[in-house]
Each structure stands twice: as C-alpha cells, then as structure tokens.
N, C-alpha and C positions, 0 to 999 in steps of 0.2 A: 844288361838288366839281370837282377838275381832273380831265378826262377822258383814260383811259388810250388810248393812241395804239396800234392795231394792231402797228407797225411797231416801237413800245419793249416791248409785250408779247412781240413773236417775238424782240428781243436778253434780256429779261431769262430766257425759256427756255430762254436759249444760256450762260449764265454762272452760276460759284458765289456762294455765299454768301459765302466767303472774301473772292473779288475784290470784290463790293460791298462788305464794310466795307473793304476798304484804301482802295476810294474814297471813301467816306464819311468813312475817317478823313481822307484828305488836305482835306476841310471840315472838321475841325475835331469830328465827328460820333464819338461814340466808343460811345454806348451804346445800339444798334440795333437789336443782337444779341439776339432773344428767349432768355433762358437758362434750363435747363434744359427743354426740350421736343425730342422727337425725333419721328421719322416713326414713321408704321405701314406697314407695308406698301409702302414706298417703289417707287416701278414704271420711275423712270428719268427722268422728266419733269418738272422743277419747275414746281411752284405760282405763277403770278403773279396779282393782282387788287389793285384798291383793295380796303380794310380799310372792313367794316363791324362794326360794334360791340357787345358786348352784355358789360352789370357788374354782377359778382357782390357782396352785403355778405353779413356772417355773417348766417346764419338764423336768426330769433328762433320761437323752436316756434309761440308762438299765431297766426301768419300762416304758418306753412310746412305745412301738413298737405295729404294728397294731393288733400283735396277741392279746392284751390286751380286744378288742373288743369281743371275743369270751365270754369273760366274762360275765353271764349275770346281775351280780350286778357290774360290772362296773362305776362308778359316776356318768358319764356324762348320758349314757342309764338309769340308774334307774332311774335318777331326770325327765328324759323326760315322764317315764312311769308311775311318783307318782304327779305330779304338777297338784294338784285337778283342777277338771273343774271351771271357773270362777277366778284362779288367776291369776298372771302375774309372768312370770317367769325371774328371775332377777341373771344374770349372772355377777362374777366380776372375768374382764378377765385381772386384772392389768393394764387396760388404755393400752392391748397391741395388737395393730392389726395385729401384725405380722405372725398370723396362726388363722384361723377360731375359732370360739367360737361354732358356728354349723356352719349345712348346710341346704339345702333345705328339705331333707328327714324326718329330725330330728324336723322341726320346721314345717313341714304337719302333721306330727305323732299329736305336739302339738295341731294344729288348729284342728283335725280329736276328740280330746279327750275331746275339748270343753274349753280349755284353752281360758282365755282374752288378753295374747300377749305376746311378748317374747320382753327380754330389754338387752344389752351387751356393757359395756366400752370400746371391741373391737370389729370385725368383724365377719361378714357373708360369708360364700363361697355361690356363686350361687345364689347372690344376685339379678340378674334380675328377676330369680323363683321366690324367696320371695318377693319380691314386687307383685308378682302378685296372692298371696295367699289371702285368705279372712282372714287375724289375722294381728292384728297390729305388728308390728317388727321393731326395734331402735336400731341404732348399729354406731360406730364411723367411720367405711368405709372399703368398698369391702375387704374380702384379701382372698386368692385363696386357700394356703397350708391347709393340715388339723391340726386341734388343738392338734395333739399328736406333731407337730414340737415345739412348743412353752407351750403348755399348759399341766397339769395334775391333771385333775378335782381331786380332794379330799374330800370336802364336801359339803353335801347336808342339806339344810334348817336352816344355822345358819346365825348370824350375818355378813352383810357381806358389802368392800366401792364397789360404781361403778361410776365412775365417778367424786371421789371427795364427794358425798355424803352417808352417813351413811344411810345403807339399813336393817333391824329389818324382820324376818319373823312377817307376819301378817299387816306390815305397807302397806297403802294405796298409790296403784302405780297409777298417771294417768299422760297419753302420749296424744300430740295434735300436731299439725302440726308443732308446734316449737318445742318440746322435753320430756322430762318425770321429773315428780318432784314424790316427796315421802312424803305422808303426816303420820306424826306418829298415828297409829291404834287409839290413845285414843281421839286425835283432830279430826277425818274424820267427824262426824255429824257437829260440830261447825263451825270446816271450812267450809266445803261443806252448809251452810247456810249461813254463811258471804259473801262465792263467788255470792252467788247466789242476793245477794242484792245487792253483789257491781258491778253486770255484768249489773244487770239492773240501774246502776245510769250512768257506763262507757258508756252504750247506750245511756241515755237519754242526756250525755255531748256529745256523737258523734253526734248527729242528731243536737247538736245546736252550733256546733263549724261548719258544712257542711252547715249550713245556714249562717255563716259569725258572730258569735258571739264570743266575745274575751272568752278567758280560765280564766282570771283575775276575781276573783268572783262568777266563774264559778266551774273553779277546783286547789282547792277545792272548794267548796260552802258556803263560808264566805259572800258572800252577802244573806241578807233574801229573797230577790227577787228568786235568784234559789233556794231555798229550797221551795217557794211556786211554781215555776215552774216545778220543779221536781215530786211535789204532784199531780199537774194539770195533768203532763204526766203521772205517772202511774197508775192516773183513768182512764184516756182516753184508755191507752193500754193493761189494766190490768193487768200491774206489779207489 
C-alpha cells in the first residue's frame, strides 16, 4: 500500500471534489465519482484517507440470521475492528439501500479508533446519530432494517465498486460537501498538487467574474491580459 504523505493529505483538505475529477479527467480518469451518495451532517472539512475495504453479496437467509453476530470474525465486525486509523472505510453495498450497510454503534466504534470516515453505495440506520458524530459519513439514504435483511458482508480489504466507481485498497478517498471521488494511490501527490493550483486560479476567476467580468478570456485564460492578471493576484494573495 502507497503511503499517504502528510503534506498531500493537508492539500487534498484544501480542494473540491469538482477540481479532482477535472484532474483526473485530464488522465484520461472519468468514472471516480462515487454516485449517488451524499454527506450527513457535513461539518466543513473534507474527508481524506486511503480506502479500506469491506463487500457486500445478496444475503441468503440460511447464513444471515442474527445469531451470526455472536461470531467474532464475522466480516462486517472485524472490518470495523481492523480499518487502520486514518483510512476511510469504504463499503460496497450494491447501490442497495434496502437494509443498512451499518448503524450508529458500528460507525462510533469507527470514529472512537481514529478512523477518517466511513463511505456506503447504500444506507445508514440511525442516521440522525451519525450525522451528529464527529467522522465524516456518505451514504445514499436513511434505511432503517439491519443489513443481515439485505446484505452478507464477505469480504474484507479487496478490490471493490461503490457507486459506479472502481474502489482499489490503498486508493485515495476524499469526501466534501458534494460527495466522494477516489483518487488512484499512485496519482494522489500529482493530483493533490494540480488541485491545488487549479483551486487557486478557480478563485482568482471567482473574484473577477463577482466583480462583473465576462468569463470569455477569462476561462479559460487565452487572453495574455488574465494570465498577467492572475500573476498580479497571486502575489498580492500569496498564492
């Protein structure tokens, strides 16, 4: 597993979602975008961490009964008990919210371990708790039943989809007020340096499109005029 660098962890808590995939698209990178899942309780702060892993198959009744819990290598409980501090833990629940992916208990345990956030292609039970936990948490919408109706965790820390997007242990997760993208572990410094230049040009285009300046020329920056103006602002602001 490539190890996340302090210094790419503090630019990718500085940059959207948005600007990651434009970088990602400019590789070639188109479908990163975990879709349909939203935040709870969103606090202002994105989500970054390698992605650790846990896959859901449909649940066959004669192995999903609650006695299953008593187990204590059970999937679902181990993955909550092994998801190193600092990753994100990244559930693929087949895009099905029909029966919780977790609950409240299970995703404190996580916050309590030092975990960076928990992400699910379906739901949460006890979702108003979890929104009000300090850990980011991203999930497609409330569903009440527990995940042995629908679900039967199987494995832990492999390759896995959520959302439509291909999720790699070790790949770089990060979640912001709009959703969660996945940046491949070997791209995260280059990326996470590209956002970072291109959050501050998308700035210095907001500030002059709020003062009433047309985008034509602007953005992109085919006239030389914004590109000297662009220079001028980011000595001014020390961008």
């Amino acid at each position: 597993m490539i190890m996340l660098s302090t210094e790419t962890r503090e630019k990718l808590k500085r940059v959207s979602t948005a600007t990651l995939c434009t970088a990602l698209f400019k590789r070639g990178l188109r479908n990163q975008f975990i879709q349909n899942v939203h935040p709870l309780g969103f606090k202002g702060e994105n989500m970054v961490g390698p992605a650790f892993t846990l896959r859901y198959i449909p649940a066959r009744e004669d192995l999903n009964q609650l006695s299953v819990f008593q187990d204590r290598s059970h999937p679902q409980r181990k993955a909550v008990e092994e998801c190193p501090p600092g990753a994100v833990f990244v559930v693929d629940s087949r895009q099905n919210a029909r029966a919780a992916s977790a609950g409240s208990i299970l995703v404190s345990r996580l916050m309590v371990r030092g975990v960076a956030g928990i992400v699910t292609d379906g739901g949460f039970r006890d979702s108003p708790e979890i929104a009000e936990l300090a850990i980011p948490a991203y999930h497609q919408r409330p569903s009440a039943p527990t995940n042995l109706t629908s679900h039967q965790a199987i494995e832990i820390n492999g390759p896995i989809g959520c959302g439509d997007a291909p999720v790699f242990p070790g790949d770089i997760v990060v979640g912001d007020g709009e959703g969660v993208v996945v940046i491949p572990a070997h791209l995260a410094d280059e990326i996470a340096e590209e956002a970072i230049e291109m959050t501050a040009f998308e700035d210095f285009v907001t500030e002059k499109v709020l003062e009433g300046r047309s985008i034509l020329g602007l953005y992109p920056p085919t006239d030389e005029q914004s590109k000297i103006d662009f220079a001028a602002w980011r000595q001014k602001t020390g961008r």
